[in-house]
C-alpha positions in Angstrom: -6.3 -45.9 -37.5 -3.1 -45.4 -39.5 -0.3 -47.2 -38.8 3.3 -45.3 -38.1 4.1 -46.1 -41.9 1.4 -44.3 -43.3 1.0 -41.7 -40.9 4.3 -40.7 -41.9 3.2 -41.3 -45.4 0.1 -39.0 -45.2 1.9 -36.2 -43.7 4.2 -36.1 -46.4 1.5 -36.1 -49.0 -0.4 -33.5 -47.0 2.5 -31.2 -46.4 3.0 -31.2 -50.7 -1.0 -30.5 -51.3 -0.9 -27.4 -48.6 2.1 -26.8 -50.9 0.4 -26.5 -53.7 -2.9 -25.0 -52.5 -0.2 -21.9 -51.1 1.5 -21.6 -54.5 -1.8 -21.2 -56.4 -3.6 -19.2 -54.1 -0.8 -16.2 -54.1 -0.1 -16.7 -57.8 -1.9 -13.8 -60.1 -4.7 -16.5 -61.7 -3.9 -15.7 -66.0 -0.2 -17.2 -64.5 -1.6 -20.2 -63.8 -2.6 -21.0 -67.4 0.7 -19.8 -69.1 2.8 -22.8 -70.0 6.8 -22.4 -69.7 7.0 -23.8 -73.5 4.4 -25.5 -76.3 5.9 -28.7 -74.8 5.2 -28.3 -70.8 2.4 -28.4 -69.0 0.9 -24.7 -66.7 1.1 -25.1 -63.1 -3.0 -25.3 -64.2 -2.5 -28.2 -65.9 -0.2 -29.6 -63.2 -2.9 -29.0 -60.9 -5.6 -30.9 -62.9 -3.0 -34.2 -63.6 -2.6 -34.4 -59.3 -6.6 -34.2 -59.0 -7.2 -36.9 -61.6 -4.2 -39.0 -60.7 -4.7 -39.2 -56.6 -8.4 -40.1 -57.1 -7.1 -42.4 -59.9 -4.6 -43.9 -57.7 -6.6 -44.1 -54.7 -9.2 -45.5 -56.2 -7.1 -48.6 -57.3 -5.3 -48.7 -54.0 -8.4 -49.2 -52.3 -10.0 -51.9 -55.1 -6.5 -53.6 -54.7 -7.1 -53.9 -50.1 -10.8 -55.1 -51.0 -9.3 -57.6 -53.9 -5.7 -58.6 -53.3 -4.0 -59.7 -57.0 -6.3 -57.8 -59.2 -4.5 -56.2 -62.4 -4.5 -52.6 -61.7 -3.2 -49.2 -63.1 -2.8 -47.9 -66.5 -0.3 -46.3 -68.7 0.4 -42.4 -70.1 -2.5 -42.8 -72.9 -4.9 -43.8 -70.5 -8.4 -41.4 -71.5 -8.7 -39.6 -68.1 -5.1 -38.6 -67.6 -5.0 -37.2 -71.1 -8.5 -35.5 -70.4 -6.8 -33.8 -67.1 -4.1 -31.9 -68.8 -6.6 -30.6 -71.8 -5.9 -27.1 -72.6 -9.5 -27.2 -73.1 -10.6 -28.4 -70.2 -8.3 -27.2 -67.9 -9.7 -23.7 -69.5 -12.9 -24.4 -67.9 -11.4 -24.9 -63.9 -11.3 -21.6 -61.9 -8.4 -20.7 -59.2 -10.8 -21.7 -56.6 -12.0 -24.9 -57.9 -8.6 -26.2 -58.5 -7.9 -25.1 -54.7 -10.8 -26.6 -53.5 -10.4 -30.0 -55.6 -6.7 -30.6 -54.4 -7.8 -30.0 -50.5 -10.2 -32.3 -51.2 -7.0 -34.6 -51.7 -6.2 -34.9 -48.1 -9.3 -36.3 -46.6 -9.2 -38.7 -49.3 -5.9 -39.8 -49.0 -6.3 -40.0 -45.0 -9.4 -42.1 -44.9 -7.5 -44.4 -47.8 -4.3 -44.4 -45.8 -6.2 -45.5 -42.8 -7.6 -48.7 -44.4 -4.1 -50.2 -45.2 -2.1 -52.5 -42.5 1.0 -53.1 -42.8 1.6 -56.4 -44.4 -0.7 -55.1 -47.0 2.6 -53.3 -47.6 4.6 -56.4 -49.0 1.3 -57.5 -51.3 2.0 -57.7 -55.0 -0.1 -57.3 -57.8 0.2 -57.4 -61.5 -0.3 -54.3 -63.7 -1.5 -53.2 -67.1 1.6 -51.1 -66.7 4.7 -53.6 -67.5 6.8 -51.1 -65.8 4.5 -51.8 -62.7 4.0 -55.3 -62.9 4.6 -57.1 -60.0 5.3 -54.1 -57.6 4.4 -54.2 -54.1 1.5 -52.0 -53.0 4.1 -49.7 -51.1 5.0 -49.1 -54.4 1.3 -47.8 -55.3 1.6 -45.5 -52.4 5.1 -43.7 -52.2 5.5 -43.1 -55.9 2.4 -43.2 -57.3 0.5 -41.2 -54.8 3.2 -39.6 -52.1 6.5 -39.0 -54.0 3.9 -37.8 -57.0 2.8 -35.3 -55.5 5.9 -34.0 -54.1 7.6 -33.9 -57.4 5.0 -31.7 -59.1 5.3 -29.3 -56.4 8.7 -29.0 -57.3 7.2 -28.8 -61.5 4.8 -25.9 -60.3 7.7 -23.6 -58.7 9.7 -24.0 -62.0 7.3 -23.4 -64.1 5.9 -20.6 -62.1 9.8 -18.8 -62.4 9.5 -19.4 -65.7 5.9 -17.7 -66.1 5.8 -15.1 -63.9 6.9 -11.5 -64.7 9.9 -10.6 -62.8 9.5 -7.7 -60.4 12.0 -4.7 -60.8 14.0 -3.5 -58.1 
């Protein structure tokens, strides 16, 4: 059972996935591969990164509750975050799968949340990251999993006003 913290925690990163899920699902699919610039990523590729980072971040969130300590994370060159955002790759994911992969989000992050108590809160751990070295594993959670995913919901409806072909009147 989640604690207060996290329940409140998990219903903000739920609320931003439904977020997302709505703007892809009512946004004309060959929109969803155009990028704003050569620089910036498609609300595609925005999509992808919040798959592959959540399971990433997850993944090490629940490794740190089983092993308290342990060096975790990574930085921007690590080989899965760059394969995510592949033009390539990203190419190859439908509408659907995208939609289906980021839903899939939600139970995962639930059943994660669920697991941590809250003086695992306060536990520190180092980090391949230096920027992340020595942060608290409330850290882990509201930026690198909650406040993550909030902010690219914000990425995918600029991008989207900058992609989208504006309607006459």
């Amino acid at each position: 059972m989640k604690t207060n913290v996290m329940e409140k925690k998990f219903e903000s990163f739920e609320k931003s996935i439904n977020c997302m899920v709505d703007l892809i699902s009512i946004t004309e699919t060959e929109v969803l591969y155009k990028k704003p610039s050569e620089e910036k990523w498609s609300v595609m590729q925005i999509s992808t990164h919040i798959i592959e980072a959540i399971e990433f971040w997850v993944a090490d969130l629940e490794a740190l509750l089983v092993v308290p300590g342990a060096k975790w994370g990574r930085n921007h060159e690590h080989v899965r975050r760059l394969a995510a955002v592949d033009e390539n790759y990203v190419a190859t994911v439908s509408k659907e799968k995208a939609i289906e992969r980021l839903k899939s989000l939600i139970p995962l992050v639930n059943e994660s949340f669920a697991k941590v108590q809250q003086e695992d809160l306060e536990k520190t751990a180092p980090s391949y990251n230096p920027n992340f070295d020595g942060k608290p594993l409330s850290f882990l959670i509201n930026h690198l999993i909650v406040l993550h995913a909030e902010s690219h919901v914000g990425q995918m409806q600029r991008h989207l006003e900058l992609v989208q072909p504006q309607k006459v009147e």
